[in-house]
ROTIRO-716513 format. One record per atom (N, C-alpha, C): x, y, z; residue in one letter; atom name; residue number from 0. Coordinates in steps of 0.02 Angstrom, whole numbers. Atoms other than C-alpha are relative to their C-alpha. Layout:
PT    east   north      up  code  site  pos
PT       X       Y       Z     A    CA  NUM
...
***
This chain:
PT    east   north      up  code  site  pos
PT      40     -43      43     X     N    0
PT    -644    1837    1502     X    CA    0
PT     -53     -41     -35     X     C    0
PT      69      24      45     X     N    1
PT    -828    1790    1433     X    CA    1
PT      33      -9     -87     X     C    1
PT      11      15      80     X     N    2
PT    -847    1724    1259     X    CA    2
PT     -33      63     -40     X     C    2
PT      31     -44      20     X     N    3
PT    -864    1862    1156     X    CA    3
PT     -68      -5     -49     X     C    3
PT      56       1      61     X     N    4
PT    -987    1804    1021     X    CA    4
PT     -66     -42      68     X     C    4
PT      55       7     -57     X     N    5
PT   -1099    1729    1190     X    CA    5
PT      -6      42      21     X     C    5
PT      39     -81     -57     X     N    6
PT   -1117    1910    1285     X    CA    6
PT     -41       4     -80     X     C    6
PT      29     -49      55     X     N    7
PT   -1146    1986    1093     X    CA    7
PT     -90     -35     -15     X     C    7
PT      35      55      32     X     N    8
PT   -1276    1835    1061     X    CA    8
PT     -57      12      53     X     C    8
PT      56     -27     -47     X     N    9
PT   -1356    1864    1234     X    CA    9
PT     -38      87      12     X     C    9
PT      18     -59      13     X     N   10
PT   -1368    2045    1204     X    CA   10
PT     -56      35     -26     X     C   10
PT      57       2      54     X     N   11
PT   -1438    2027    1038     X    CA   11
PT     -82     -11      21     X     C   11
PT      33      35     -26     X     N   12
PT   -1552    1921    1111     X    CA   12
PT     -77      40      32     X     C   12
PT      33     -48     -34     X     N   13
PT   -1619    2041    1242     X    CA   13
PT       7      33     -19     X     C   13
PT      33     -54      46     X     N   14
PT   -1636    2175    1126     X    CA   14
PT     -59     -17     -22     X     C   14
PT      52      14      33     X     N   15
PT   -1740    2104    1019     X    CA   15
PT     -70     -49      35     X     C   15
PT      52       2     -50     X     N   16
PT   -1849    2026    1165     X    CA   16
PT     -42      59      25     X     C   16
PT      27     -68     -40     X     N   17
PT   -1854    2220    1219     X    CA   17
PT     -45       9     -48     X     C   17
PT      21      -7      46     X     N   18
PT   -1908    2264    1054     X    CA   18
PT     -63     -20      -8     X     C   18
PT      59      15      27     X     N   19
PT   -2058    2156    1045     X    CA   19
PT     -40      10      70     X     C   19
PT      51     -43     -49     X     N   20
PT   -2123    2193    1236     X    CA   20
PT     -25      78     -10     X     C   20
PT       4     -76      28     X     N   21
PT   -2094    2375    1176     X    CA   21
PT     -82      14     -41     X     C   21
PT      55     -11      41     X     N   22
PT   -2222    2356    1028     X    CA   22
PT     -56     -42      39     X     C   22
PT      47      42     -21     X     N   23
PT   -2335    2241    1114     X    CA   23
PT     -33      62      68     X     C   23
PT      43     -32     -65     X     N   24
PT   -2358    2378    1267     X    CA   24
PT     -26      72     -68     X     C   24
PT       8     -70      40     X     N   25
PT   -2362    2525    1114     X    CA   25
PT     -93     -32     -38     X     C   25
PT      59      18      27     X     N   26
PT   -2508    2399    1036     X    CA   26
PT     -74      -1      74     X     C   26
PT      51      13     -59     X     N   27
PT   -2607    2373    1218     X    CA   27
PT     -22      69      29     X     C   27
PT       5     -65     -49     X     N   28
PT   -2588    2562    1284     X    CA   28
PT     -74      30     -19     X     C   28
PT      61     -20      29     X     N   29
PT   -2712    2636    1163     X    CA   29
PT     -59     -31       8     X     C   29
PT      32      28     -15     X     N   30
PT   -2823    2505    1196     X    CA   30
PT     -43      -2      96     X     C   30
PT      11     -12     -63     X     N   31
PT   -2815    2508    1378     X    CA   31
PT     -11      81      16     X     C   31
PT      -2     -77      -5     X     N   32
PT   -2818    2720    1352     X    CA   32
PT     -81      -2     -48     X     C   32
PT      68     -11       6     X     N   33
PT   -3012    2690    1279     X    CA   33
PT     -36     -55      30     X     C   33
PT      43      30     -66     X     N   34
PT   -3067    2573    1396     X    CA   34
PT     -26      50      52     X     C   34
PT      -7     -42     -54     X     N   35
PT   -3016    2712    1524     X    CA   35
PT     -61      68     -10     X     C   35
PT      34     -71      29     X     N   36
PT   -3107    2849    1420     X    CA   36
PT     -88     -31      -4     X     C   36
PT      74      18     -16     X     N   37
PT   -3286    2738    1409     X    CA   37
PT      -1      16      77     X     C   37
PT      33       6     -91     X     N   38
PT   -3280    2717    1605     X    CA   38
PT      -4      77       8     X     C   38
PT       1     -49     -15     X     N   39
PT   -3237    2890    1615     X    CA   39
PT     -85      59     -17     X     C   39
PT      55     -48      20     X     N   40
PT   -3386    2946    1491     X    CA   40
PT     -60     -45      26     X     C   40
PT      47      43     -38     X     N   41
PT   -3483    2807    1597     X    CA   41
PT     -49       6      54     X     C   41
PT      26     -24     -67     X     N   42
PT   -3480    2920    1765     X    CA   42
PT      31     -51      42     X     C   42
PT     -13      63     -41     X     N   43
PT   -3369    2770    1835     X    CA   43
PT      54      35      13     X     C   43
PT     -58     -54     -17     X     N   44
PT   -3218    2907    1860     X    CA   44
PT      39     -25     -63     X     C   44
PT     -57     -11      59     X     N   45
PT   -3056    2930    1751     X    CA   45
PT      51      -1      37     X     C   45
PT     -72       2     -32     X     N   46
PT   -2897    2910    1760     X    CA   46
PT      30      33     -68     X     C   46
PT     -75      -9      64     X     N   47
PT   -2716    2967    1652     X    CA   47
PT     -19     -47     -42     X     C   47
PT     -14      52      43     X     N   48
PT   -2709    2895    1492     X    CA   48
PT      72      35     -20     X     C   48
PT     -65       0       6     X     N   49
PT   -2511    2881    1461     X    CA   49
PT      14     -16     -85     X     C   49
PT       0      23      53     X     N   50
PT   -2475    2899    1287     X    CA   50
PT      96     -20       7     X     C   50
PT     -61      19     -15     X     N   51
PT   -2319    2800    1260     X    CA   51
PT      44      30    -105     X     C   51
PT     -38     -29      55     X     N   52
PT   -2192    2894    1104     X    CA   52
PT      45     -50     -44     X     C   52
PT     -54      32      16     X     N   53
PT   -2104    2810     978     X    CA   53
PT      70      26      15     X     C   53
PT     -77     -43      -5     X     N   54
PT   -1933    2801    1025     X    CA   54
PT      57     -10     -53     X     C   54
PT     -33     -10      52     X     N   55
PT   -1780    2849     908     X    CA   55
PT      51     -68      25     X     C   55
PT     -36      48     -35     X     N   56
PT   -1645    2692     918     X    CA   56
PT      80      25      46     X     C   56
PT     -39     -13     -65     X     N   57
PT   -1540    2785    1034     X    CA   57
PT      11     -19      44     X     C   57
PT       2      73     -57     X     N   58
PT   -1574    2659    1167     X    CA   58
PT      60     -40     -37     X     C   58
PT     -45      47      42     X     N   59
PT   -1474    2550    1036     X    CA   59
PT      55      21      14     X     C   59
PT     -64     -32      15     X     N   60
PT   -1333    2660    1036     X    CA   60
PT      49       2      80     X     C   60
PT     -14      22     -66     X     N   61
PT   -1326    2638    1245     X    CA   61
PT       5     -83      19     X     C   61
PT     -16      77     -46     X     N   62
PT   -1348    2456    1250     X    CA   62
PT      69     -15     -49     X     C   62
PT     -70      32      12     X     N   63
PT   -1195    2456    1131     X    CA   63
PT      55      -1      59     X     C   63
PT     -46     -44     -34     X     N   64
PT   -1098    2562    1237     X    CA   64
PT      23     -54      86     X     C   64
PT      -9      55     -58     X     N   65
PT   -1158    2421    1393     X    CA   65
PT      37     -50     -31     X     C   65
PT      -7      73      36     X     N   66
PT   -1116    2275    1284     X    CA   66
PT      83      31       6     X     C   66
PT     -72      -8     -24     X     N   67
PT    -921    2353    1273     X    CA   67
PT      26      12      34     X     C   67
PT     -10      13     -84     X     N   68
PT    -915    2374    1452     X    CA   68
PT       3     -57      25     X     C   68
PT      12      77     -26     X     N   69
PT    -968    2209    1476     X    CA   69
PT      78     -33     -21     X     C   69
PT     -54      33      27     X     N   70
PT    -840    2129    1350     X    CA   70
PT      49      35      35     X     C   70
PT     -68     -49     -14     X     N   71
PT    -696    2243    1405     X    CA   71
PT      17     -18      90     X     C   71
PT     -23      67     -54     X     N   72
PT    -709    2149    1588     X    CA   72
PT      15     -55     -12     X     C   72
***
């Protein structure tokens, strides 16, 4: 059986890695969603702009749920 405070540690870990790609694509989208909108009002065509939602930490509440799956092998 794994070390429990090493899964929890690597867990942690990759949460809070998720966490900051998360905000980092929530800071780029809008950005990249008026780039899209000049070309568009350019005559260079358009595309989707994808607005991305904050999410509630319910995700959190699933990677526990992995994390005591994990340990529990």
């Amino acid at each position: 059986m794994r070390n429990l405070e090493e899964v929890l540690k690597q867990k942690e870990a990759r949460m809070q890695q998720l966490r900051v790609e998360i905000e980092a694509l929530r800071v780029v989208a809008p950005m990249l969603g008026a780039e899209q909108a000049a070309a568009a009002g350019a005559g260079a065509g358009g595309g989707n702009v994808t607005v991305i939602p904050s999410t509630s930490r319910q995700e959190d509440k699933g990677d526990l749920s992995s994390f005591l799956n994990d340990v529990s092998s």
